[in-house]
N, CA, C and O atoms as a Tripos MOL2 file, in Angstrom:
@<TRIPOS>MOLECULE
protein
  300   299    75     0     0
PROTEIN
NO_CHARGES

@<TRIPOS>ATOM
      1 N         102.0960  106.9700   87.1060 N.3       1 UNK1
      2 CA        101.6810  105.9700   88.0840 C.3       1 UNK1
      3 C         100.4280  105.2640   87.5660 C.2       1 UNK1
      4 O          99.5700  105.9510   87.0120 O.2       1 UNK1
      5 N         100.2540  103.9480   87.7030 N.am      2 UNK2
      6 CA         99.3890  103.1940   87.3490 C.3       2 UNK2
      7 C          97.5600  103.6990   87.8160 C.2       2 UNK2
      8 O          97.2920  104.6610   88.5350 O.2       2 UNK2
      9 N          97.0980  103.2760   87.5310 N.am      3 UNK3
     10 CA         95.6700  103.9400   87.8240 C.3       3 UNK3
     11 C          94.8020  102.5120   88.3730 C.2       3 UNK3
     12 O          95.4790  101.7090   87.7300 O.2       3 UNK3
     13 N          93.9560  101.7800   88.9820 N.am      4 UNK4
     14 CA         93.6010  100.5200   89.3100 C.3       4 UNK4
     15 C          91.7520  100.9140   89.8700 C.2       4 UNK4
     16 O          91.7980  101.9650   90.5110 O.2       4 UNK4
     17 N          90.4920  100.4540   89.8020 N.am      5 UNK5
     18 CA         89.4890  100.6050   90.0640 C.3       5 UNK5
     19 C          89.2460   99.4030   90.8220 C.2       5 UNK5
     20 O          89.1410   98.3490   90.1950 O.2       5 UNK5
     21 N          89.1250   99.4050   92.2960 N.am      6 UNK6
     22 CA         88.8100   98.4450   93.2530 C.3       6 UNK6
     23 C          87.7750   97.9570   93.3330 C.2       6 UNK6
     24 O          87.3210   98.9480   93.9050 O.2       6 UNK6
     25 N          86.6710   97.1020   93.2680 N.am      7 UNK7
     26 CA         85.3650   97.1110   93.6760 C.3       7 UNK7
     27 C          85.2800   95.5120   94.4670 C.2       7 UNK7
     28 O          85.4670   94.3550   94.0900 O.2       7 UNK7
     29 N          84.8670   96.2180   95.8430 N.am      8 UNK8
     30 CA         84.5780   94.9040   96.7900 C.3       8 UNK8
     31 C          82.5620   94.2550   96.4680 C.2       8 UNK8
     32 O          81.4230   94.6990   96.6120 O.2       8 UNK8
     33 N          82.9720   93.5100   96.1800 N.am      9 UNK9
     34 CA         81.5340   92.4560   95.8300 C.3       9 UNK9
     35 C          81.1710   91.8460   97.5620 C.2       9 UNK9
     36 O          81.7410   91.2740   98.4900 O.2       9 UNK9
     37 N          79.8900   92.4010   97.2180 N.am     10 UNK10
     38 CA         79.2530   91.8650   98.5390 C.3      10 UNK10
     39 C          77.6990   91.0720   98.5540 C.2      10 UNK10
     40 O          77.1510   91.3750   97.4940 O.2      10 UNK10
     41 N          77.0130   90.3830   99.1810 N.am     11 UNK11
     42 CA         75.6680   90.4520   99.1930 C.3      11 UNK11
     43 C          75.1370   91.4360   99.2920 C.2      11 UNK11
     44 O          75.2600   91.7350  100.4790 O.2      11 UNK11
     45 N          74.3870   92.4700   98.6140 N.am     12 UNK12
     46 CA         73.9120   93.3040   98.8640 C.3      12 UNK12
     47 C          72.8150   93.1820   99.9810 C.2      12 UNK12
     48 O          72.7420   94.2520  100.5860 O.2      12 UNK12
     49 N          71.8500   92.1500  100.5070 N.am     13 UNK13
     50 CA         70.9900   91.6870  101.4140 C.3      13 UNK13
     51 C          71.6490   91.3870  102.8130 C.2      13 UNK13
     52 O          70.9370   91.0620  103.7630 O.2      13 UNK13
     53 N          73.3270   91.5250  102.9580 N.am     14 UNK14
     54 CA         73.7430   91.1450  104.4640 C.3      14 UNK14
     55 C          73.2210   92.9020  104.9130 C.2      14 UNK14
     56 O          72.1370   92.8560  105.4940 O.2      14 UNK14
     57 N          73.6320   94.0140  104.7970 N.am     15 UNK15
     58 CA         73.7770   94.9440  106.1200 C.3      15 UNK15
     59 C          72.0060   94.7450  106.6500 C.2      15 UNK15
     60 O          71.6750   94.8190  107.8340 O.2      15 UNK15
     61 N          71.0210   94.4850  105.5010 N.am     16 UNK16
     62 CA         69.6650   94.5540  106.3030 C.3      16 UNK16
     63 C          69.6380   93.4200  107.6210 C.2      16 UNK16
     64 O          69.1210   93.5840  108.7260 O.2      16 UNK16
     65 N          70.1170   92.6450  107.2810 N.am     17 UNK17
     66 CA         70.2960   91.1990  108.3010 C.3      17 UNK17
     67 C          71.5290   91.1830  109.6880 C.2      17 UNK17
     68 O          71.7940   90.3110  110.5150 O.2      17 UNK17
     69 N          72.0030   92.3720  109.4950 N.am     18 UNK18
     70 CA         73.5590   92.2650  110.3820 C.3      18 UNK18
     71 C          73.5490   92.9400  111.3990 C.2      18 UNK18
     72 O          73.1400   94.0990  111.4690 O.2      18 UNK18
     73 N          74.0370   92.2310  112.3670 N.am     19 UNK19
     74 CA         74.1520   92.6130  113.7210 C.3      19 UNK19
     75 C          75.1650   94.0940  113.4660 C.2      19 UNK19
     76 O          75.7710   94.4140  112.4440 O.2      19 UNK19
     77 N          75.0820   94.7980  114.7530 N.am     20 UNK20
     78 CA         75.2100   96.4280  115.0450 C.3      20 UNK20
     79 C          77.0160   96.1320  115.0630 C.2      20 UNK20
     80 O          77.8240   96.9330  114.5940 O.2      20 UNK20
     81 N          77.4030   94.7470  115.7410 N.am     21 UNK21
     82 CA         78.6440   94.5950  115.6080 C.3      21 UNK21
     83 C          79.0980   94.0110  114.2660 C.2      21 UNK21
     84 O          80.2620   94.1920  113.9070 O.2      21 UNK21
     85 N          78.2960   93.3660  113.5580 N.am     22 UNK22
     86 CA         78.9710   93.2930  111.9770 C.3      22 UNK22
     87 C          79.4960   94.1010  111.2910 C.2      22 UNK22
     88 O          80.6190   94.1380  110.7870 O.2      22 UNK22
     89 N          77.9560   95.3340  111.2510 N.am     23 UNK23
     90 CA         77.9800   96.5980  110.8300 C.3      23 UNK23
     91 C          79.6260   97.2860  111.2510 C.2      23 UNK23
     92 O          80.4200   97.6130  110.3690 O.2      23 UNK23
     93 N          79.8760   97.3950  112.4790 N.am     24 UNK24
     94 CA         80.6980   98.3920  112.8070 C.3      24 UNK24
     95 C          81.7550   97.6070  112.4780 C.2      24 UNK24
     96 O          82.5050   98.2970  111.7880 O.2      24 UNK24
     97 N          82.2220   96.4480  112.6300 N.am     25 UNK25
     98 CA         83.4210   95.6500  111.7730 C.3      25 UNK25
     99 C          83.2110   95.9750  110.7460 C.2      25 UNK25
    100 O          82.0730   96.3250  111.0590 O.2      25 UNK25
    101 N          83.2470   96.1720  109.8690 N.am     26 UNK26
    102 CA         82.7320   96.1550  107.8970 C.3      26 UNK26
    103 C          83.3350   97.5670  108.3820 C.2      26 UNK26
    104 O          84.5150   97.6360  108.0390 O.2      26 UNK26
    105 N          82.9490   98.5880  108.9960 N.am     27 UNK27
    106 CA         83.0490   99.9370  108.2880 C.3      27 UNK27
    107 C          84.5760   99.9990  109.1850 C.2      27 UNK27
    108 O          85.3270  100.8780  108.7610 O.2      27 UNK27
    109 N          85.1400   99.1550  110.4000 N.am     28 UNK28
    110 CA         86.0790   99.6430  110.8300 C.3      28 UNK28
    111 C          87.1480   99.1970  109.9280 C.2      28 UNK28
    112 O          88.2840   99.6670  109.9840 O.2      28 UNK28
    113 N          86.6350   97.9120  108.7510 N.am     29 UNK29
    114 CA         87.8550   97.4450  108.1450 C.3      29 UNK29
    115 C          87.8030   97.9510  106.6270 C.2      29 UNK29
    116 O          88.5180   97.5950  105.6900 O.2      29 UNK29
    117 N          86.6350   98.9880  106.6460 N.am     30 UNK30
    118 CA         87.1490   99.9650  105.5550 C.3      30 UNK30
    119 C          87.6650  101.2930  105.7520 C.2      30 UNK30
    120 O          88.3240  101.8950  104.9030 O.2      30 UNK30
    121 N          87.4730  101.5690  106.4520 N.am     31 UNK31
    122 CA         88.2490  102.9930  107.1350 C.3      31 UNK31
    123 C          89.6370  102.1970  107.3260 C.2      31 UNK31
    124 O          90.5560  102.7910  106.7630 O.2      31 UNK31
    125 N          90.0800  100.8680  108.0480 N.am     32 UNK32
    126 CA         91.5570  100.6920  108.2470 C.3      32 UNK32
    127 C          92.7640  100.5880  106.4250 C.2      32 UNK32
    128 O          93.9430  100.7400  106.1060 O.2      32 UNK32
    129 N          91.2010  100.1820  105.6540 N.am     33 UNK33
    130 CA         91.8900  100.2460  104.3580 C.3      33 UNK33
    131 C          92.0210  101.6920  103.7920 C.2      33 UNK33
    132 O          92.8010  101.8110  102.8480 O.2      33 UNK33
    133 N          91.5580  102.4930  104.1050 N.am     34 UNK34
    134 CA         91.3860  104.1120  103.5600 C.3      34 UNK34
    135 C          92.5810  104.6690  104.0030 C.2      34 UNK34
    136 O          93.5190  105.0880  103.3260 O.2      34 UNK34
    137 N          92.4070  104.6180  105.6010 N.am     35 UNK35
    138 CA         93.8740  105.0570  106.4500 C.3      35 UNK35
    139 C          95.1730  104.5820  105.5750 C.2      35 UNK35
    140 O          95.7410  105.3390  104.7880 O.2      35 UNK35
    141 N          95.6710  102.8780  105.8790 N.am     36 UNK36
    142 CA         96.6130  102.6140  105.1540 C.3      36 UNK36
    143 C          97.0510  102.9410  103.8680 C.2      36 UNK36
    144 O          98.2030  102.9200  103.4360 O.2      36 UNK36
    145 N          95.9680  103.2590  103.2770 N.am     37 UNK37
    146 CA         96.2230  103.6970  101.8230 C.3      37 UNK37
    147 C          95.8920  104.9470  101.1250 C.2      37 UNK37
    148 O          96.0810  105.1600   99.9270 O.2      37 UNK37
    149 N          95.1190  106.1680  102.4230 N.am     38 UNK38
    150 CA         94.8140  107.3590  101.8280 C.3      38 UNK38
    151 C          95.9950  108.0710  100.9850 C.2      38 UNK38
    152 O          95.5940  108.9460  100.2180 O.2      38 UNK38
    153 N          96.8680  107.9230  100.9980 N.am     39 UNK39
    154 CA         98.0190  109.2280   99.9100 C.3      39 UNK39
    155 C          97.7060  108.4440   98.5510 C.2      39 UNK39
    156 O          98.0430  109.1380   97.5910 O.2      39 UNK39
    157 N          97.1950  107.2810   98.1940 N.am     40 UNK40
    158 CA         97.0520  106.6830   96.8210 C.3      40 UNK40
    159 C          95.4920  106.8170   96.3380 C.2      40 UNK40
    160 O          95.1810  107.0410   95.1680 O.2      40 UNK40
    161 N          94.6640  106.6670   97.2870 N.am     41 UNK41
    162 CA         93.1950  106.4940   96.6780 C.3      41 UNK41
    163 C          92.9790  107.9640   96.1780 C.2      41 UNK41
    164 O          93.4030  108.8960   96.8610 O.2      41 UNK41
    165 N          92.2870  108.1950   94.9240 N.am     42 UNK42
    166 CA         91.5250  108.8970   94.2100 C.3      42 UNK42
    167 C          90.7280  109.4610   95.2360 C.2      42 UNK42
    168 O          90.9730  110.2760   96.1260 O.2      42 UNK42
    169 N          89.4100  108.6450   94.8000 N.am     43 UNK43
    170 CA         87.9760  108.5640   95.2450 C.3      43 UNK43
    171 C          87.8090  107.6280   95.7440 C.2      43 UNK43
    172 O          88.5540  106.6640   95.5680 O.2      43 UNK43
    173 N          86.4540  107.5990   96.7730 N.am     44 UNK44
    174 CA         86.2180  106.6960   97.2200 C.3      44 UNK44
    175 C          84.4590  106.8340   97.4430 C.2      44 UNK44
    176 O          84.0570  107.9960   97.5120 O.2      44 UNK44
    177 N          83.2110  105.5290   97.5790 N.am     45 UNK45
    178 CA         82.3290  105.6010   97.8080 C.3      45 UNK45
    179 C          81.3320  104.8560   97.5870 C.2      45 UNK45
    180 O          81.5960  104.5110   96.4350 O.2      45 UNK45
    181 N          80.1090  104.2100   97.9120 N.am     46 UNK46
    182 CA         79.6010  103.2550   97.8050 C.3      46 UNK46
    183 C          78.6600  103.6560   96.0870 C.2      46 UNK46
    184 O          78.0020  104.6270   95.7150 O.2      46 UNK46
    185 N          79.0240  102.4370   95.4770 N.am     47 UNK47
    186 CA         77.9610  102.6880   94.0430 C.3      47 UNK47
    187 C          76.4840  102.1190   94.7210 C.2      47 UNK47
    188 O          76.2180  101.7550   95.8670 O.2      47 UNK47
    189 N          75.8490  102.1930   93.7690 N.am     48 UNK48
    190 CA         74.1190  101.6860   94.3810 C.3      48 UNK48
    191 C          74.0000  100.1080   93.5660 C.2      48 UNK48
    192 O          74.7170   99.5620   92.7270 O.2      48 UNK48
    193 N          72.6360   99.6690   94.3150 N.am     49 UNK49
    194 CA         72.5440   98.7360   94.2220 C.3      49 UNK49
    195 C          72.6460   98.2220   92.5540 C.2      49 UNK49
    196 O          72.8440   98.9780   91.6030 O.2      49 UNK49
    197 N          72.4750   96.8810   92.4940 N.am     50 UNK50
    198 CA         72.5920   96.4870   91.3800 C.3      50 UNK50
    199 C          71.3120   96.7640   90.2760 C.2      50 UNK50
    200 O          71.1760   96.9960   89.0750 O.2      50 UNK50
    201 N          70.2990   96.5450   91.7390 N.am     51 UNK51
    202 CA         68.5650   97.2660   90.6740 C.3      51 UNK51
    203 C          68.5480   98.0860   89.6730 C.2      51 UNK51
    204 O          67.8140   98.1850   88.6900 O.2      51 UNK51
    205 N          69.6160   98.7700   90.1140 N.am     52 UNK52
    206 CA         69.8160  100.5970   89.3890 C.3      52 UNK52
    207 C          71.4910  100.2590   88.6820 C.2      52 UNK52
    208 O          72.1820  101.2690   88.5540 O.2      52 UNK52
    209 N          71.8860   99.4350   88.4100 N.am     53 UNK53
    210 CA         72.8940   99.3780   87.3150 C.3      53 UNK53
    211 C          72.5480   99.6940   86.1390 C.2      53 UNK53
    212 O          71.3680   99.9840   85.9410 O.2      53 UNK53
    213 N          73.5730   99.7190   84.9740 N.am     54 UNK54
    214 CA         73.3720  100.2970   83.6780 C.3      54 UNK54
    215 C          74.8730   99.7430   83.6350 C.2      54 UNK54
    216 O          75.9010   99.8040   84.3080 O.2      54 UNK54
    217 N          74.2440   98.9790   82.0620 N.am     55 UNK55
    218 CA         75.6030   98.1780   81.4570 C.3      55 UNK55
    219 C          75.3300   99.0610   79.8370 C.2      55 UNK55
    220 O          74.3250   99.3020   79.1680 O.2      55 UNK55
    221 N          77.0950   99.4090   79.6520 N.am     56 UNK56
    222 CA         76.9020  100.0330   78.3810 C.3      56 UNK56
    223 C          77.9230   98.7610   77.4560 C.2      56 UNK56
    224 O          79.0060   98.3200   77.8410 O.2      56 UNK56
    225 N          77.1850   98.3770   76.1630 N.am     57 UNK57
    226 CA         77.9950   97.2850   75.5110 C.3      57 UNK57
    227 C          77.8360   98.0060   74.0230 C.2      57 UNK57
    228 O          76.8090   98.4060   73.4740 O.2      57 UNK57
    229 N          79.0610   98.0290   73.6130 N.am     58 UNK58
    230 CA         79.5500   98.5480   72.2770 C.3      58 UNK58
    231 C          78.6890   99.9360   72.3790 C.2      58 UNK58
    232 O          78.0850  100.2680   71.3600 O.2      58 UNK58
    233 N          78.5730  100.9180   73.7440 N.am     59 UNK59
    234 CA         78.7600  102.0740   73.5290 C.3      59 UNK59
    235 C          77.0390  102.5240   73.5060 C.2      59 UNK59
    236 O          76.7250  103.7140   73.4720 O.2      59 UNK59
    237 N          75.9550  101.3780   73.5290 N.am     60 UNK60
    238 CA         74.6470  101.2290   73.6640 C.3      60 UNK60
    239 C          74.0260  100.5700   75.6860 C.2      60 UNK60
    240 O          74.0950   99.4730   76.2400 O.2      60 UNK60
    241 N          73.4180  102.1260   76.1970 N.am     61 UNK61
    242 CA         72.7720  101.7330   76.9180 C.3      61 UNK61
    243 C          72.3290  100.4370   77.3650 C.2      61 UNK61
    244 O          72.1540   99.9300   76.2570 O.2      61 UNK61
    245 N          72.0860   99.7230   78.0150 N.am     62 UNK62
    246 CA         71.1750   98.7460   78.4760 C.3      62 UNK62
    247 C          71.1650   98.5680   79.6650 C.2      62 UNK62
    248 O          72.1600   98.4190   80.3750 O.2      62 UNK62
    249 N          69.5640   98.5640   80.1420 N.am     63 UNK63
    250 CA         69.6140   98.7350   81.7000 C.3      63 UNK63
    251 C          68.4710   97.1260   81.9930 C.2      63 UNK63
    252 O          67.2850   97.0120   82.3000 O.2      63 UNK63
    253 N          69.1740   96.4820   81.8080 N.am     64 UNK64
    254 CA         68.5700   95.2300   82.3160 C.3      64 UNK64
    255 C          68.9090   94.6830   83.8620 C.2      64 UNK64
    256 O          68.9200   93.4550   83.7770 O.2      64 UNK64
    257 N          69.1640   95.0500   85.1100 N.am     65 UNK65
    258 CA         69.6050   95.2560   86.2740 C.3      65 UNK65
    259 C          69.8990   93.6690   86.3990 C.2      65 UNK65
    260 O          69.9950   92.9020   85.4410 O.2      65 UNK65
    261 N          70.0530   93.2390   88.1140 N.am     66 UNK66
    262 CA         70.3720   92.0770   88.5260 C.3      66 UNK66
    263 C          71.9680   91.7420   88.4110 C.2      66 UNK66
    264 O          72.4110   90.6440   88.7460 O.2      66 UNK66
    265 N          72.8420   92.8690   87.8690 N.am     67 UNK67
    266 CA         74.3860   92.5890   87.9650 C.3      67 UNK67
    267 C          74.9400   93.4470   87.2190 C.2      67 UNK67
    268 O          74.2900   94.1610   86.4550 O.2      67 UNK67
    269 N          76.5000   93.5080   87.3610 N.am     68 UNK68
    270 CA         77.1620   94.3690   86.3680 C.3      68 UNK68
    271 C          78.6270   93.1670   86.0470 C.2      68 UNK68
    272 O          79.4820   92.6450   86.7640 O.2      68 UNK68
    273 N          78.1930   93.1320   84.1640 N.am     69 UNK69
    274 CA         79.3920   91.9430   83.6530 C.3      69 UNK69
    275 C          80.5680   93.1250   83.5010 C.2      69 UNK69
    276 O          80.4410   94.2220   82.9570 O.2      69 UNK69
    277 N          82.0790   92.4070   84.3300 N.am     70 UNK70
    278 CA         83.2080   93.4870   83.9210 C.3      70 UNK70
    279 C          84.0260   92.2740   83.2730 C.2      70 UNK70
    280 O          83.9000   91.1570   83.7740 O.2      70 UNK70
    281 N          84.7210   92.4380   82.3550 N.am     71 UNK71
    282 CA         85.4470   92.1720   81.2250 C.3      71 UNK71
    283 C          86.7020   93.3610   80.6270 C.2      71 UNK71
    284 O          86.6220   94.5530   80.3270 O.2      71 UNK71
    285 N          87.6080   92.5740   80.6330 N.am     72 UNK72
    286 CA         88.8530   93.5190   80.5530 C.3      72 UNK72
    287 C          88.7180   93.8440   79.0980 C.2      72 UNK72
    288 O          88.0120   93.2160   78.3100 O.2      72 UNK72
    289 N          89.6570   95.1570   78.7380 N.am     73 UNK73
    290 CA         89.6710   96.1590   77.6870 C.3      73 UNK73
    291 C          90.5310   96.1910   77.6260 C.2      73 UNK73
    292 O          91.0970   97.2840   77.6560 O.2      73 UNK73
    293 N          91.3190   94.8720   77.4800 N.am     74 UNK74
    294 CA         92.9230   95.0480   76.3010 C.3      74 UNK74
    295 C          92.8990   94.2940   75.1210 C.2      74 UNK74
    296 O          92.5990   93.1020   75.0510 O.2      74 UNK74
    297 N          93.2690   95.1230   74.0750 N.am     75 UNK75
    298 CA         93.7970   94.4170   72.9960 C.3      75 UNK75
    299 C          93.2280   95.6170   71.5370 C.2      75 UNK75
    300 O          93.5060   95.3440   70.3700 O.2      75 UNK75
@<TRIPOS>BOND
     1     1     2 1
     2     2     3 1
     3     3     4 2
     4     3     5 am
     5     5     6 1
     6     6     7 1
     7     7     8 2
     8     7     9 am
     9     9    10 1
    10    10    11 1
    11    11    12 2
    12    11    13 am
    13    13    14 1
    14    14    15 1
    15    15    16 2
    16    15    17 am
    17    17    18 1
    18    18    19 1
    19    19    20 2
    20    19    21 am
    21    21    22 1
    22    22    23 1
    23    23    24 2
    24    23    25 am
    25    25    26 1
    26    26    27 1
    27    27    28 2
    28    27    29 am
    29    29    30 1
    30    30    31 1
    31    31    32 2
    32    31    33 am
    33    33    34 1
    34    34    35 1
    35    35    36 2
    36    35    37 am
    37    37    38 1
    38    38    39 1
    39    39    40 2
    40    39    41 am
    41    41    42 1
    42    42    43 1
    43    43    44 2
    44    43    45 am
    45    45    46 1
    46    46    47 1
    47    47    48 2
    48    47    49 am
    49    49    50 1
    50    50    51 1
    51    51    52 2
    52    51    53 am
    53    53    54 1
    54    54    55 1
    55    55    56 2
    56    55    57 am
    57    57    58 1
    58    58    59 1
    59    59    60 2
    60    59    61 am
    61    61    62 1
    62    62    63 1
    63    63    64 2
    64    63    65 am
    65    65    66 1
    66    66    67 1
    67    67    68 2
    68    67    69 am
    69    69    70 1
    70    70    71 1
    71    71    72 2
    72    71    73 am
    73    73    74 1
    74    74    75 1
    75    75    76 2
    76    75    77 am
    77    77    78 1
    78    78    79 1
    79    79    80 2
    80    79    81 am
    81    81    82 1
    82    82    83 1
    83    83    84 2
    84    83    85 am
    85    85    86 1
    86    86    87 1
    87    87    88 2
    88    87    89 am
    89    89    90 1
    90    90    91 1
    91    91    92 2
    92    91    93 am
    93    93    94 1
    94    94    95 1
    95    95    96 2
    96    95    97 am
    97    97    98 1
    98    98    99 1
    99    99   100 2
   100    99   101 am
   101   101   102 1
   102   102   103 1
   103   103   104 2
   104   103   105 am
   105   105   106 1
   106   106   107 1
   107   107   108 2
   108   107   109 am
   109   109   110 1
   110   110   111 1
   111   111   112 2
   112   111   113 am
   113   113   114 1
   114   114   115 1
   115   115   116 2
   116   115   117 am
   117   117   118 1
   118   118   119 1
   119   119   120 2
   120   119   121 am
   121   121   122 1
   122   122   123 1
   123   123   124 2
   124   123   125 am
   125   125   126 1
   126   126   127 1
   127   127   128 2
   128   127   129 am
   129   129   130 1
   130   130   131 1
   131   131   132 2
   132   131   133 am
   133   133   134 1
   134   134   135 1
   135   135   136 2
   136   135   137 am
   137   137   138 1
   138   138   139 1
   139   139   140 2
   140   139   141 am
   141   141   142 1
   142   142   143 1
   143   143   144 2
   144   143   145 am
   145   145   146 1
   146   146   147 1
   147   147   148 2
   148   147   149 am
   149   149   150 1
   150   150   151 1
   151   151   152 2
   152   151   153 am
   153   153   154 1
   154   154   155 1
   155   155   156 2
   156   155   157 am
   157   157   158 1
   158   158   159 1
   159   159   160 2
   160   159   161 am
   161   161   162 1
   162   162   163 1
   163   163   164 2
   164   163   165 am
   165   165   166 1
   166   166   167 1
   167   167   168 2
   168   167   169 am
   169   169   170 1
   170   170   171 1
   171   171   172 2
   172   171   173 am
   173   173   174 1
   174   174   175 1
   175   175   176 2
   176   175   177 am
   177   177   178 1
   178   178   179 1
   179   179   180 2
   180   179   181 am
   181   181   182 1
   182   182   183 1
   183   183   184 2
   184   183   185 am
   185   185   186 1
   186   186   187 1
   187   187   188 2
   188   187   189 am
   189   189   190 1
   190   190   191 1
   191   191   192 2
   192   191   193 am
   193   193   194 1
   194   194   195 1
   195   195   196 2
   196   195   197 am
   197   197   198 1
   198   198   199 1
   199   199   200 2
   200   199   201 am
   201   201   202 1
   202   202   203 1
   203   203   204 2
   204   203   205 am
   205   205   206 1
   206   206   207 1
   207   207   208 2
   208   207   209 am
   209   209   210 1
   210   210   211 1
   211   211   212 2
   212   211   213 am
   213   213   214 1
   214   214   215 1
   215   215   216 2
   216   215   217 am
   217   217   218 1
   218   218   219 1
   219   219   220 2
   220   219   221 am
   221   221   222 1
   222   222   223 1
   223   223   224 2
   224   223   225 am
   225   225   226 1
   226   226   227 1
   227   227   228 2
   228   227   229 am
   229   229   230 1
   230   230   231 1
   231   231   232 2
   232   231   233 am
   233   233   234 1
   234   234   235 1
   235   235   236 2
   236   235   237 am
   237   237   238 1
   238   238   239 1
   239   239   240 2
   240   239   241 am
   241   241   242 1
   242   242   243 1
   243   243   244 2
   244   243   245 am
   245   245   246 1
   246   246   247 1
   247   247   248 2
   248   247   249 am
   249   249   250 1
   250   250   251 1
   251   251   252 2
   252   251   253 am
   253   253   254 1
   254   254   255 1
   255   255   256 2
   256   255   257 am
   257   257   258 1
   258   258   259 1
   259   259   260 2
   260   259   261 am
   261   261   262 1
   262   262   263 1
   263   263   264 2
   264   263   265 am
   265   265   266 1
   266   266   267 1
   267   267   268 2
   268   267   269 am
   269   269   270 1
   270   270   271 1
   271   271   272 2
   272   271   273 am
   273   273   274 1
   274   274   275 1
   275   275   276 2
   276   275   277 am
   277   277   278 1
   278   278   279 1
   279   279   280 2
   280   279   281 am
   281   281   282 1
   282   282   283 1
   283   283   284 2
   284   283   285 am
   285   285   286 1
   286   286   287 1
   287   287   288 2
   288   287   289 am
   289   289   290 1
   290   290   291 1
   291   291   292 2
   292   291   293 am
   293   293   294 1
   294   294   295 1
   295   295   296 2
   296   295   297 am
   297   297   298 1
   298   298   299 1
   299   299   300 2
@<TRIPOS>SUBSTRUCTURE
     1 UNK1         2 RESIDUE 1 A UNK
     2 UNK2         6 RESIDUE 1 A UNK
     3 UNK3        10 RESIDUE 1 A UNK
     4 UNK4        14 RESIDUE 1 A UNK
     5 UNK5        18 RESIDUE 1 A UNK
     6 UNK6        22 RESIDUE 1 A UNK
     7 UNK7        26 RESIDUE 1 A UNK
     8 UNK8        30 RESIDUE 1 A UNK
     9 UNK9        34 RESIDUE 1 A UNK
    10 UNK10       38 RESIDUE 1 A UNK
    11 UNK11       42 RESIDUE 1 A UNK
    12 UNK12       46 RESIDUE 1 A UNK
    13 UNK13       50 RESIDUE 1 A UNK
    14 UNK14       54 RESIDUE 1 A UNK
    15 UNK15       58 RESIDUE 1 A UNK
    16 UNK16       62 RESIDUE 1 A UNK
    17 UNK17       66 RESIDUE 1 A UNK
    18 UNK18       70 RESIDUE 1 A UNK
    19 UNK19       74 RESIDUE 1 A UNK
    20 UNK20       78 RESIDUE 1 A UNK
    21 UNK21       82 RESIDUE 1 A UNK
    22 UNK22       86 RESIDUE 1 A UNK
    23 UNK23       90 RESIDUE 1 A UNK
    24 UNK24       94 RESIDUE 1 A UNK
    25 UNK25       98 RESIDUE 1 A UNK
    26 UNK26      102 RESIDUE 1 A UNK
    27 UNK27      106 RESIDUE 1 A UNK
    28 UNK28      110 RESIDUE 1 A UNK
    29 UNK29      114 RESIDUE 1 A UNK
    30 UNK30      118 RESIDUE 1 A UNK
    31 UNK31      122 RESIDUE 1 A UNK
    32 UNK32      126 RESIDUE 1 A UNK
    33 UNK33      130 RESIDUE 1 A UNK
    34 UNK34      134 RESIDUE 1 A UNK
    35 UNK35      138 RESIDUE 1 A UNK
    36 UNK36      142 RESIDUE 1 A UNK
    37 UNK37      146 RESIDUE 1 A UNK
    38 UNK38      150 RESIDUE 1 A UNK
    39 UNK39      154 RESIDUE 1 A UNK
    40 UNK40      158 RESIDUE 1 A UNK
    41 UNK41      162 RESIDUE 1 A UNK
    42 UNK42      166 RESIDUE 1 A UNK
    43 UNK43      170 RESIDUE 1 A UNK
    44 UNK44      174 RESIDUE 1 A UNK
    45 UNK45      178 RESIDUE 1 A UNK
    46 UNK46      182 RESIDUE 1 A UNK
    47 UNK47      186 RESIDUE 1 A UNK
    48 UNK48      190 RESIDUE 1 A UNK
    49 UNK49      194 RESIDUE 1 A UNK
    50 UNK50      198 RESIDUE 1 A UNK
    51 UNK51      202 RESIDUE 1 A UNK
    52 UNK52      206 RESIDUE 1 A UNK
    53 UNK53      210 RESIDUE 1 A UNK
    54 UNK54      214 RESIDUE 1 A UNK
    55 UNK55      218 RESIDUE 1 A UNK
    56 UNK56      222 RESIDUE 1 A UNK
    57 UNK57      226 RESIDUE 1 A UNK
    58 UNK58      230 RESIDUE 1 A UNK
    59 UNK59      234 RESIDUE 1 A UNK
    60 UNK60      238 RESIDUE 1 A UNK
    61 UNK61      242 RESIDUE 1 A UNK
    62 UNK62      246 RESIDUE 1 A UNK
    63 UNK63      250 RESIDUE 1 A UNK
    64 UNK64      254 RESIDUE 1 A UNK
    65 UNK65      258 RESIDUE 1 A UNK
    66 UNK66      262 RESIDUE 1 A UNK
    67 UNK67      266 RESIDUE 1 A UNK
    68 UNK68      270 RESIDUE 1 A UNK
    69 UNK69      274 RESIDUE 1 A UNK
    70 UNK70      278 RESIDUE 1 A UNK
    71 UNK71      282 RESIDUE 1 A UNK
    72 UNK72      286 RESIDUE 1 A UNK
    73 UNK73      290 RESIDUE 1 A UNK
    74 UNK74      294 RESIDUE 1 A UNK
    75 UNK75      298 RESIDUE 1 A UNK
């Protein structure tokens, strides 16, 4: 079976700004995605902010934060 790594991109600066009902929408429409799809998901869980990223390129550390570049690995 195929293997697939999901990652939802967000502002990281909305939950400080978001109403109590945003909040609880966001988490009710990730729990409705967990439900529908728990017999397939692995793992699941929030990574940390981007401050604290670490990009590894040709296998060398670099922790220059502010984003993470993904680029496919075929060929």
């Amino acid at each position: 079976m195929p293997k697939f790594l999901v990652l939802i991109h967000d502002d990281e600066s909305k939950p400080a700004s978001a109403s109590p009902q945003e909040l609880g929408a966001t988490g009710a429409a990730h729990g409705a995605f967990a439900e529908a799809n728990g017999p397939v998901l692995r793992d699941g869980g929030r990574i940390g902010p981007s401050s604290e990223s670490l990009s590894i390129v040709h296998g060398i550390p670099s922790n220059f934060g502010g984003g993470i570049e993904v680029r496919p690995l075929i060929g």
